[in-house]
C-alpha positions, 0 to 999 in steps of 0.5 A, spaced: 822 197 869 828 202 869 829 199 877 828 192 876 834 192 869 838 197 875 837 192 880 840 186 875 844 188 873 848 190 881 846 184 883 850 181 877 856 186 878 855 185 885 862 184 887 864 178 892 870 180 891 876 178 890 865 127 827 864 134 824 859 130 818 854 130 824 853 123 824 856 121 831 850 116 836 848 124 839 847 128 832 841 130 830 837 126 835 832 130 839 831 130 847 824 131 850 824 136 855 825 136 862 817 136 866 816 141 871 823 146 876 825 139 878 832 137 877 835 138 869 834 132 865 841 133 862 847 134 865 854 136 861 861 136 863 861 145 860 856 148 857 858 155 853 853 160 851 853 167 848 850 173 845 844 172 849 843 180 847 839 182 854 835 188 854 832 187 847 826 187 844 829 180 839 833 176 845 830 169 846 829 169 854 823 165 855 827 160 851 833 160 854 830 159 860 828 153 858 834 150 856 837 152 862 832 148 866 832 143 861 840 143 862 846 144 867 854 143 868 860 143 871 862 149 868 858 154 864 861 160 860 858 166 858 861 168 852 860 175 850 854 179 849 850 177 854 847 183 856 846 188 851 849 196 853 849 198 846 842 197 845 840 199 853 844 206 852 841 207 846 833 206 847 833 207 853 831 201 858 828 195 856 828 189 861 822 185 862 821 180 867 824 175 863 830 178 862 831 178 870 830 172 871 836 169 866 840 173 871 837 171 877 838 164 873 846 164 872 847 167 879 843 161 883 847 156 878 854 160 881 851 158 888 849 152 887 856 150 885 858 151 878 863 155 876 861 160 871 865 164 867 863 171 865 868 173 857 865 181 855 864 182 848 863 189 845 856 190 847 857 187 854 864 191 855 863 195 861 865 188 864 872 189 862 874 194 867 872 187 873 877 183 868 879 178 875 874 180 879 868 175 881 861 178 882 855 174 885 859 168 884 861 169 876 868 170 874 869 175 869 875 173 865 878 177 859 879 170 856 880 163 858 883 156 857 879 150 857 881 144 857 877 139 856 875 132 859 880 128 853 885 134 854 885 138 848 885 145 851 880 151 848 881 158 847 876 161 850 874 168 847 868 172 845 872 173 838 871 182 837 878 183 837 879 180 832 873 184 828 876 189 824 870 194 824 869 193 831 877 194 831 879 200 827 871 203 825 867 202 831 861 208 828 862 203 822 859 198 828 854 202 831 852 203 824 852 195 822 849 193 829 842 199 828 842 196 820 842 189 824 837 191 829 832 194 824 833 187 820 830 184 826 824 188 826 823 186 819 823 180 821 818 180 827 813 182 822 814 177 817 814 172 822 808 174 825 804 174 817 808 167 816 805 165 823 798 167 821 799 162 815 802 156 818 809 157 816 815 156 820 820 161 823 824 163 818 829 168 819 831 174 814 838 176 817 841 170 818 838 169 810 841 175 808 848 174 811 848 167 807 846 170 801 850 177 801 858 175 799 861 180 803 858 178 809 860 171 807 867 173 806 867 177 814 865 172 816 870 167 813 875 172 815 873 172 822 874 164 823 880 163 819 883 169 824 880 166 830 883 159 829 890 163 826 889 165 834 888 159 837 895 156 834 898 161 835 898 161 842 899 153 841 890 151 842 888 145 840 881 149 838 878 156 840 871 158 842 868 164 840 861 168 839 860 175 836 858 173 829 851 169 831 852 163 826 852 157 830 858 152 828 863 146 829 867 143 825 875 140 825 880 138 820 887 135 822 890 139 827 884 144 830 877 144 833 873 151 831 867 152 835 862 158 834 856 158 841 852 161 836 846 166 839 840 166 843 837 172 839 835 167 832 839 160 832 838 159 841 845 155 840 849 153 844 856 148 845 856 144 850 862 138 853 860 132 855 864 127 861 868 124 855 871 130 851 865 129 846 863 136 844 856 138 841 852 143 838 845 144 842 840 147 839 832 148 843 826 149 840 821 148 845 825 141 846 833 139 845 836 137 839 843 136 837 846 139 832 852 136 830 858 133 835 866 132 834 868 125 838 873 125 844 880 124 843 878 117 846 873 112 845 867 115 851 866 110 856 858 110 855 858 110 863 860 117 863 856 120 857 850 124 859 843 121 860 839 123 855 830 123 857 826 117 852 827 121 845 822 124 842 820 124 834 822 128 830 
């Protein structure tokens, strides 16, 4: 086990060196899933994806790897935590064939021909050193500007620097991350009582931040820094990972967009030919979320070609 994780990982820093509302035509509409290894049913202009936590226990990898099936694009950004070097140093290695085969996934998306964009958080920031590099074909970048197809331009950034905690009182962080990780094993065995039940999936940590209020202000917090960021460096809107709480909205004058995570929400923001930006989320199929309009009209010949839909 502990070669196959080290194998992996290698392989991925091998240097090769050098409308908001939700009631636009994509929103809440689900797309039946692509059939067998053939080619995906869905092809996007971008696609960004964070907090996938390999290497531990609750990280969703069977699923991503479905949507990654389900999904390509021209450009794909891993903001953030997508390998989990806390956890990994902590608990030791625990990296299942799954987890493998994400990485083999993203590296065979880099060779055949979509960039793809390597942003570290604080749980992947072994990486940071390699700002500027490239390894197997991903680029890893500090952060990044994107310019979307109807020219707005994104910034790009996991969103820990601008966490205090992690900042100022990194045990304080570890300390959060081991009471988080613990809410999660909670959260496996109630899952499986409410399965025996024929209940749904129901998650105790994203209940628990929406119902303590001091989680609510950080992360209220969190979003007013990020999106004071991202007009500062005159940004028409940013997005960003780090928090695991999926989100995409836009007054006036700026777009904020969070991935999410595939620990519990298994989101992810894509852009389609236009400029239309849409919160996905899986669940053993495609189901849009919410979607912000381009700056222009889409020209339906561009838009992405969705599979007949299913019912909801």
């Amino acid at each position: 086990m502990r070669g196959m994780a080290s194998g992996a990982l290698s392989r991925l820093f091998r240097s090769s060196v050098a409308p908001q509302d939700g009631s636009g035509p994509l929103a809440g509409q689900p797309v039946a899933p692509a059939a067998g290894d053939g080619e995906p049913a869905v092809h996007w202009r971008t696609l960004w994806l964070s907090d996938i936590h390999l290497g531990t226990r609750d990280c969703k990898a069977a699923q991503l790897l479905d949507f990654m099936r389900h999904c390509s694009a021209d450009t794909l950004y891993l903001v953030g935590d997508i390998i989990d070097g806390w956890q990994l140093k902590k608990k030791g290695i625990y990296w299942p064939q799954a987890h493998n085969d994400v990485v083999q996934k993203l590296l065979r998306k880099a060779r055949k021909g979509s960039r793809v964009v390597f942003v570290p958080g604080n749980h992947d920031e072994f990486a940071r050193p390699y700002a500027g590099l490239h390894f197997g074909g991903i680029e890893v970048v500090d952060t990044v500007r994107h310019v979307t197809a109807d020219g707005r331009t994104l910034l790009v950034v996991h969103g820990d620097l601008f966490d205090s905690v992690v900042l100022y009182a990194k045990w304080l962080a570890h300390l959060g991350d081991a009471a988080y990780m613990f809410t999660l094993k909670l959260n496996r065995w109630l899952n499986h009582a409410r399965l025996r039940l024929g209940l749904p999936y129901w998650s105790l940590s994203q209940y628990l931040k929406h119902k303590v209020k001091a989680a609510v202000n950080t992360i209220t917090s969190f979003e007013a820094l990020l999106s004071d960021e991202a007009r500062r460096q005159r940004c028409d809107g940013v997005v960003c990972g780090h928090i695991h709480r999926a989100e995409l909205r836009s007054d006036s004058t700026l777009i904020y967009a969070n991935c999410g995570d595939w620990v519990e929400s298994l989101t992810a923001l894509a852009e389609d030919h236009d400029g239309r930006l849409v919160l996905l989320h899986w669940n053993a199929g495609l189901r849009v979320l919410t979607e912000l309009a381009p700056r222009t009209q889409a020209r339906p010949e561009t838009s992405p070609t969705f599979p007949q839909s299913v019912s909801a």
